[in-house]
C-alpha positions as a Python dict, from the first residue, in 0.01 Angstrom:
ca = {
    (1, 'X'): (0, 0, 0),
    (2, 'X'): (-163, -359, -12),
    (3, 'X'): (201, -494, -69),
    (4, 'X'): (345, -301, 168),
    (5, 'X'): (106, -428, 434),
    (6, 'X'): (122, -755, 332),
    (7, 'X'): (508, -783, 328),
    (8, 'X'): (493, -609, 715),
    (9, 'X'): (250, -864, 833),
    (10, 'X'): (500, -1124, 690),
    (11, 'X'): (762, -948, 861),
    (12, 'X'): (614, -948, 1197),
    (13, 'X'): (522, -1275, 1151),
    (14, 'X'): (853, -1444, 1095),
    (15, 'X'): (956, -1239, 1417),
    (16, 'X'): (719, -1387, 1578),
    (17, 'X'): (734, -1732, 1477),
    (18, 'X'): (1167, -1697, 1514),
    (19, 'X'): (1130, -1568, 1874),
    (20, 'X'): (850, -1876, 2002),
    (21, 'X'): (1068, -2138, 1802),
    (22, 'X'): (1381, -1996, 1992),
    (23, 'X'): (1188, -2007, 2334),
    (24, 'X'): (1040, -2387, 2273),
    (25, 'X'): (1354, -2497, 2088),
    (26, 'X'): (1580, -2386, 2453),
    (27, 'X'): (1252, -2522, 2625),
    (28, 'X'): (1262, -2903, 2468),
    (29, 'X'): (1680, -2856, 2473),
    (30, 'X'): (1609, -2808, 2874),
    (31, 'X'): (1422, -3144, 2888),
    (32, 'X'): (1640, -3335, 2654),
    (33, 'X'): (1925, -3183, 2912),
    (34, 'X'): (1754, -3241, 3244),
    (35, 'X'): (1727, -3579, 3136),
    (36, 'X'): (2102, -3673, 3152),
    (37, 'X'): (2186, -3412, 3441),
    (38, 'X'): (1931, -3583, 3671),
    (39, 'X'): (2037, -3909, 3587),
    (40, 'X'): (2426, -3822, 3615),
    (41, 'X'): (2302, -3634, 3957),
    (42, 'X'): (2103, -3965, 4115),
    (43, 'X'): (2303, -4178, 3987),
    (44, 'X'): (2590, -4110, 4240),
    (45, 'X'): (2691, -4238, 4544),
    (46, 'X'): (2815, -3999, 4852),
    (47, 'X'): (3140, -4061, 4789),
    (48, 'X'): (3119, -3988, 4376),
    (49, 'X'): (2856, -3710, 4443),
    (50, 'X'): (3122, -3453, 4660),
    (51, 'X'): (3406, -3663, 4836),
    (52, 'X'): (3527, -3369, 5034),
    (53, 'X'): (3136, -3404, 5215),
    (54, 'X'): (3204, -3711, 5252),
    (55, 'X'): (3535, -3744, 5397),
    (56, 'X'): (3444, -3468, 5681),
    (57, 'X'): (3033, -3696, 5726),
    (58, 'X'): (3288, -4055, 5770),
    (59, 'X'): (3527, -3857, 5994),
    (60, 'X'): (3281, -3716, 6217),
    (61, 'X'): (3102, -4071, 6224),
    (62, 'X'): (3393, -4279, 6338),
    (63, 'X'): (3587, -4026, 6588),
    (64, 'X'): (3212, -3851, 6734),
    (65, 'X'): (2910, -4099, 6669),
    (66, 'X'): (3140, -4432, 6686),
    (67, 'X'): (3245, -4419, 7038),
    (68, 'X'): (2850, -4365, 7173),
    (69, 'X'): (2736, -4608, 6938),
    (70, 'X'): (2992, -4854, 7112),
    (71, 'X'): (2844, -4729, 7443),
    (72, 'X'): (2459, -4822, 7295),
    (73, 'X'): (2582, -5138, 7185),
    (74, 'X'): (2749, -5243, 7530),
    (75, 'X'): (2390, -5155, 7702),
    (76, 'X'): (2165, -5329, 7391),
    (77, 'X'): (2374, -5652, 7463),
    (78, 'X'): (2397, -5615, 7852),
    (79, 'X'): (1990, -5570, 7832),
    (80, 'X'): (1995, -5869, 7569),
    (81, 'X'): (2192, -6126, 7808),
    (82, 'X'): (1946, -6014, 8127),
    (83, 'X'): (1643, -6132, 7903),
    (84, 'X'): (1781, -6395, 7833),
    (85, 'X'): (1871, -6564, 8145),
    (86, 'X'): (1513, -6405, 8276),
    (87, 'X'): (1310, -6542, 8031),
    (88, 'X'): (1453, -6913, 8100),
    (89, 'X'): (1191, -6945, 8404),
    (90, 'X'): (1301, -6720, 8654),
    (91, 'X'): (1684, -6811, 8706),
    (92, 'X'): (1531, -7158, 8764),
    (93, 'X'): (1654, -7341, 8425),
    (94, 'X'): (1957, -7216, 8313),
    (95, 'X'): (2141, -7353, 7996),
    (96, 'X'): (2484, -7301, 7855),
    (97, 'X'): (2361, -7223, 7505),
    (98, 'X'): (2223, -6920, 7609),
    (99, 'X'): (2583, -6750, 7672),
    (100, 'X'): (2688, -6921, 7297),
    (101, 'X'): (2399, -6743, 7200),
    (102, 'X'): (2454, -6386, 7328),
    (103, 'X'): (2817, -6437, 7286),
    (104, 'X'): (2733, -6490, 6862),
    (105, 'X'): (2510, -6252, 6924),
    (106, 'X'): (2753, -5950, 7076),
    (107, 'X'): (3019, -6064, 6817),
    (108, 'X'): (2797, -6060, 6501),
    (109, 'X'): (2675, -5661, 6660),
    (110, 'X'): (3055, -5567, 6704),
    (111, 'X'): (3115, -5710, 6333),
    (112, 'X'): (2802, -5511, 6156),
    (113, 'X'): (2917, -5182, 6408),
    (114, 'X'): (3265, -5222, 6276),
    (115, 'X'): (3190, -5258, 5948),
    (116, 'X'): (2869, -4967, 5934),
    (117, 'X'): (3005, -4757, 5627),
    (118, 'X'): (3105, -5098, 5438),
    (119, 'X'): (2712, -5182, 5490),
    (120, 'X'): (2572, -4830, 5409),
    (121, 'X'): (2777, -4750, 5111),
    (122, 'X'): (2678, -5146, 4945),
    (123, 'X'): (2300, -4983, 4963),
    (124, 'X'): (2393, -4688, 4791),
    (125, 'X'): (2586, -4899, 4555),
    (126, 'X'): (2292, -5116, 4480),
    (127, 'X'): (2055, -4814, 4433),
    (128, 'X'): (2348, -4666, 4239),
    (129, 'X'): (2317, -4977, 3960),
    (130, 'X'): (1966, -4972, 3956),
    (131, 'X'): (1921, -4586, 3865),
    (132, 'X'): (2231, -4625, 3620),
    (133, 'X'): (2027, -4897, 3412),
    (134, 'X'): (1743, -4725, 3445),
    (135, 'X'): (1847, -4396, 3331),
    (136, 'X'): (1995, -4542, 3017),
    (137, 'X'): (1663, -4673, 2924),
    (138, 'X'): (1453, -4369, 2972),
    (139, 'X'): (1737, -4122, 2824),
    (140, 'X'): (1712, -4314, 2518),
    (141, 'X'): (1343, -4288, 2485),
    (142, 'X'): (1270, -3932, 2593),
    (143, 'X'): (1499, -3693, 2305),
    (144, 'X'): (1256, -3446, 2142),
    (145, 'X'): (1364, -3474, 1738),
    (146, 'X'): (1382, -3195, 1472),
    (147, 'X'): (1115, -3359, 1321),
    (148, 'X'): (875, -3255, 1581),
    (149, 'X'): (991, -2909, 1617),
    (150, 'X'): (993, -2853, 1185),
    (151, 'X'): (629, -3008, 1239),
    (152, 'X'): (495, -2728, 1529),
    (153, 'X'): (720, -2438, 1296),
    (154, 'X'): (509, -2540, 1020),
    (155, 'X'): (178, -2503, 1237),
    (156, 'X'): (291, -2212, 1356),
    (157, 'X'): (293, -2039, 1000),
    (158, 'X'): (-57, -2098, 906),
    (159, 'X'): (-184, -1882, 1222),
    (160, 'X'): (-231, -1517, 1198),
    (161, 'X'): (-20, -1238, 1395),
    (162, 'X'): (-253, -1192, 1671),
    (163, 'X'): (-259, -1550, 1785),
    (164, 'X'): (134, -1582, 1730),
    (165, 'X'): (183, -1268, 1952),
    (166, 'X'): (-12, -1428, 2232),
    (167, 'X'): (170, -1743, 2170),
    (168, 'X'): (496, -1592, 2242),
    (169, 'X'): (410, -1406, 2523),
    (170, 'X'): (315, -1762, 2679),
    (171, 'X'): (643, -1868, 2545),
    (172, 'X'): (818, -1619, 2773),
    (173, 'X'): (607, -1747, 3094),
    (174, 'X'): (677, -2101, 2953),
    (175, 'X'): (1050, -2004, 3009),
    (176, 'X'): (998, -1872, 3318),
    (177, 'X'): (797, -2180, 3471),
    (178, 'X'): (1100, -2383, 3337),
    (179, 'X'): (1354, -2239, 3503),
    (180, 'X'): (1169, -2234, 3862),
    (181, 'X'): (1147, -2632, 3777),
    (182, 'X'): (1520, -2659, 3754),
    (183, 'X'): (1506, -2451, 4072),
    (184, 'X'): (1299, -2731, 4219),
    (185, 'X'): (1448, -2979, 4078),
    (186, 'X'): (1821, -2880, 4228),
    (187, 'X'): (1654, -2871, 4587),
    (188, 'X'): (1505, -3224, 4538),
    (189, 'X'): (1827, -3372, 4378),
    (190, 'X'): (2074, -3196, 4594),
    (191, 'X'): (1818, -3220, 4938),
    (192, 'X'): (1810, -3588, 4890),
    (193, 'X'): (2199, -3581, 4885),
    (194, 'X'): (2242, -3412, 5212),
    (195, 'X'): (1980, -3695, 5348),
    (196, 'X'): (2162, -3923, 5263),
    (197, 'X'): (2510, -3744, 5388),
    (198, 'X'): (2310, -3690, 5749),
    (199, 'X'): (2160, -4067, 5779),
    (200, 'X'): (2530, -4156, 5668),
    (201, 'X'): (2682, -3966, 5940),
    (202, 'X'): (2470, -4156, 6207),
    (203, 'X'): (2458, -4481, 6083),
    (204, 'X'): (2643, -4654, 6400),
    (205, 'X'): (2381, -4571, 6699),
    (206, 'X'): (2119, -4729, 6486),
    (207, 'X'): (2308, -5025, 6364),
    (208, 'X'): (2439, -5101, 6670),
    (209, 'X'): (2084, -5204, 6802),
    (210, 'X'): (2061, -5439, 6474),
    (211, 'X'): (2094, -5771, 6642),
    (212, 'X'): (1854, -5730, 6982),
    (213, 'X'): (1546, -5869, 6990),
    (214, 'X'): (1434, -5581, 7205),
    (215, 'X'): (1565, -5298, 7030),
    (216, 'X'): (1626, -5428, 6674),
    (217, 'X'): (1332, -5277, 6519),
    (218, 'X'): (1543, -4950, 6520),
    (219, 'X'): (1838, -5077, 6322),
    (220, 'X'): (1550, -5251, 6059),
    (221, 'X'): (1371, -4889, 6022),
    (222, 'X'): (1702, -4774, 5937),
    (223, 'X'): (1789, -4982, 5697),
    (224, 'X'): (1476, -4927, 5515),
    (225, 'X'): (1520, -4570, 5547),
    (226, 'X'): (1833, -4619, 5361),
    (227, 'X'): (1665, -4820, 5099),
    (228, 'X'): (1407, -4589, 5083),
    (229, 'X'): (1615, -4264, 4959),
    (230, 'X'): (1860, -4506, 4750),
    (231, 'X'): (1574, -4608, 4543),
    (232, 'X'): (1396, -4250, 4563),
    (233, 'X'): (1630, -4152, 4287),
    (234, 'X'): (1539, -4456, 4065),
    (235, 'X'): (1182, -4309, 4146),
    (236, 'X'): (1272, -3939, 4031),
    (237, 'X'): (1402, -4120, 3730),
    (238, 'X'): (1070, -4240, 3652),
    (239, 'X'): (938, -3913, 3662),
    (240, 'X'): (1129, -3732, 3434),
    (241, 'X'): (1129, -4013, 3206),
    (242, 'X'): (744, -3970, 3171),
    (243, 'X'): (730, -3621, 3205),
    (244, 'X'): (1027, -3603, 2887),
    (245, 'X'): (816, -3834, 2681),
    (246, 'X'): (510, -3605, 2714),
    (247, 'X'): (672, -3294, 2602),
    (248, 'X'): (788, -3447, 2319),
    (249, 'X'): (450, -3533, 2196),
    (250, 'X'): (310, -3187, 2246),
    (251, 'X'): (455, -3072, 1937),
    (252, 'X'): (153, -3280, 1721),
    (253, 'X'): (-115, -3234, 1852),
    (254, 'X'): (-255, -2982, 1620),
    (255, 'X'): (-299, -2723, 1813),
    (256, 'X'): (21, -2494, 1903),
    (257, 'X'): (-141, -2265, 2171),
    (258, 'X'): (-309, -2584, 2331),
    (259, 'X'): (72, -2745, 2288),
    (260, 'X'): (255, -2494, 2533),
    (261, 'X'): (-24, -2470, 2801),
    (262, 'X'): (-10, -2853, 2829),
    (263, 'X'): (363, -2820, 2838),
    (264, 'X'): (300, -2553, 3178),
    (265, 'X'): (101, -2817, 3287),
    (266, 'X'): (351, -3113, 3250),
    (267, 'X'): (590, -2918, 3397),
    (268, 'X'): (369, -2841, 3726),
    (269, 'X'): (327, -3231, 3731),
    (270, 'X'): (611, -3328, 3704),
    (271, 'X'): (705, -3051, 3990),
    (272, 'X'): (455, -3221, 4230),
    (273, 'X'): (537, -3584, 4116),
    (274, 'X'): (942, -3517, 4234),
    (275, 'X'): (844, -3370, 4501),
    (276, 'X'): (639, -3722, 4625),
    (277, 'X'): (902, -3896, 4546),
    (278, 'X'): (1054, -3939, 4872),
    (279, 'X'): (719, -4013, 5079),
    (280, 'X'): (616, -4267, 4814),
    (281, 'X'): (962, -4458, 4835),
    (282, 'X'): (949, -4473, 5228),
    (283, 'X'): (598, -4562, 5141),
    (284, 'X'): (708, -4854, 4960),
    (285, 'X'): (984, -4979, 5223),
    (286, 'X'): (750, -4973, 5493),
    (287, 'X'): (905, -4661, 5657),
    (288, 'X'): (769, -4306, 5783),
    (289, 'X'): (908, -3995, 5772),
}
């Protein structure tokens, strides 16, 4: 009978230590795969991430948003060349320079309006490069080995079949708690995306109040609104980099049950830390919102 216990207990146990490898093995596989599908995902600019979006957000621009940004523009600069001749006291002192002035000034305005997508897609293209190095630096750094998985097996074997039962239980809720974080993660990648897509498709009314002294402040906020999600993806980048390189250290630490719960708790962090992204990167360009 002794044997016969013994040999069930060994049974059960390899069962048990099979089904939490399986559930941390497709758990660190999730991370080393997250990596490159949020990197591939930020990485993109509108017209890479889903032309056909794109196409219909530039048509919309130029044939709806175009036309009233034209009509914004011939009010900024009308409202520009009053100040002007105002400001030089009172109609009283009147120079030519001030009509070379406005009339560089109206021409450089109709150059930036006619040229607003050529502007807003070199930000995105900038952000683009940026994430793309990036991403091939913390890819590189974040894979969780073999190694480490053999070492938290071998851990695993020396506990009895109580502990191991719990473990795997938590295992389960570990691979629960991932997938709701690839949930969250798809509504921060893709969310930002459709940002971008809407600030995109109104890019002319703001830039064509660039060049006022009035009214420029608008076109500025804009532009470092633009900044500001570009660079939010270098910043979710960052993120998973350091979230990546934690999980793979949980694996030898010594203590296996310790190991996933700090793993849940990564994963909540890192949950939080994408979701700040965006209000720290406007932070950072000196926008709100």
């Amino acid at each position: 009978m002794g044997f016969l216990s013994d040999w069930l207990n060994e049974w059960i146990k390899e069962i048990l230590v099979d089904g939490i490898m399986s559930n941390l093995s497709a758990l660190f596989d999730d991370v080393n795969a997250q990596v490159g599908e949020i990197a591939a995902n930020v990485g993109q600019t509108p017209w890479a991430f889903n032309p056909d979006v794109f196409a219909l957000v530039r048509n919309l621009s130029e044939t709806v948003v175009l036309p009233i940004a034209g009509i914004v523009l011939t009010f900024v600069m009308t409202w520009e060349l009053i100040h002007l001749i105002i400001d030089r006291n009172n109609l009283h002192e009147i120079d030519a320079w001030i009509f070379f002035k406005w009339i560089f000034k109206t021409t450089l305005a109709v150059l930036v309006l006619s040229n607003t997508f050529d502007i807003v897609m070199g930000i995105f293209d900038l952000s683009r490069q940026v994430v793309n190095n990036a991403s091939g630096l913390i890819s590189g750094e974040t894979a969780v080995t073999p190694a480490l998985l053999a070492t938290f097996e071998n851990e695993l074997t020396l506990m009895d079949n109580g502990a191991l039962l719990g473990l795997w239980l938590q295992s389960i809720v570990i691979k629960i708690i991932v997938v709701a974080m690839n949930i969250c993660v798809f509504i921060i990648i893709y969310g930002r995306m459709i940002e971008i897509f809407i600030m995109t498709s109104l890019a002319p009314l703001p830039l064509a109040t660039l060049t006022s002294h009035e009214m420029g402040s608008v076109g500025q906020n804009y532009l470092r609104a633009l900044l500001a999600v570009g660079f939010q993806g270098l910043l979710i980048m960052v993120c998973v980099g350091i979230y990546a390189t934690l999980a793979r250290s949980i694996a030898v630490n010594g203590d296996p049950i310790g190991a996933v719960w700090a793993c849940v708790g990564y994963t909540a962090l890192l949950c939080f830390a994408l979701f700040k992204t965006g209000s720290v990167s406007k932070s950072v360009f000196g926008t709100s919102g």
